[in-house]
N, C-alpha and C positions, 0 to 999 in steps of 0.2 A: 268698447268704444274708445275712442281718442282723445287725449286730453288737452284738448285746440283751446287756446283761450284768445287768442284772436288770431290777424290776419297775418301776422308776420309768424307763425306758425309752419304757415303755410310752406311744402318745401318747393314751390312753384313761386313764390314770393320770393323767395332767399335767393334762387339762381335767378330769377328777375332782378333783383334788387345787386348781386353780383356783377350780373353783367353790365348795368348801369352805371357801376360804380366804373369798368374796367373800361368803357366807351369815354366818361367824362376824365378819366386819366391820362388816355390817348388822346383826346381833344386839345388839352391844357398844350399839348406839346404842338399843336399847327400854327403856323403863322397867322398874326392880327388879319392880311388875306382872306388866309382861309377861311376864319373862324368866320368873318360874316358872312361868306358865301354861304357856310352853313346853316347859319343862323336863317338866310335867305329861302332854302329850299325848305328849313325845316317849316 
């Protein structure tokens, strides 16, 4: 068996949790603009 002790284990979490990070990094850099429009559709 596998020695999971929780959810951040997971390697489905990790590249989730990756790609998240690497979206809200690229975010940081849109103009005030944009940022609400996104804000808008999210």
């Amino acid at each position: 068996m596998s020695n999971l002790k929780g959810h951040r284990d997971l390697i489905v979490y990790q590249k989730a949790f990756a790609l998240a990070m690497k979206i809200f990094q690229v975010t940081k850099k849109f103009p005030k603009e944009e940022k609400y429009t996104l804000v808008d559709q999210v």
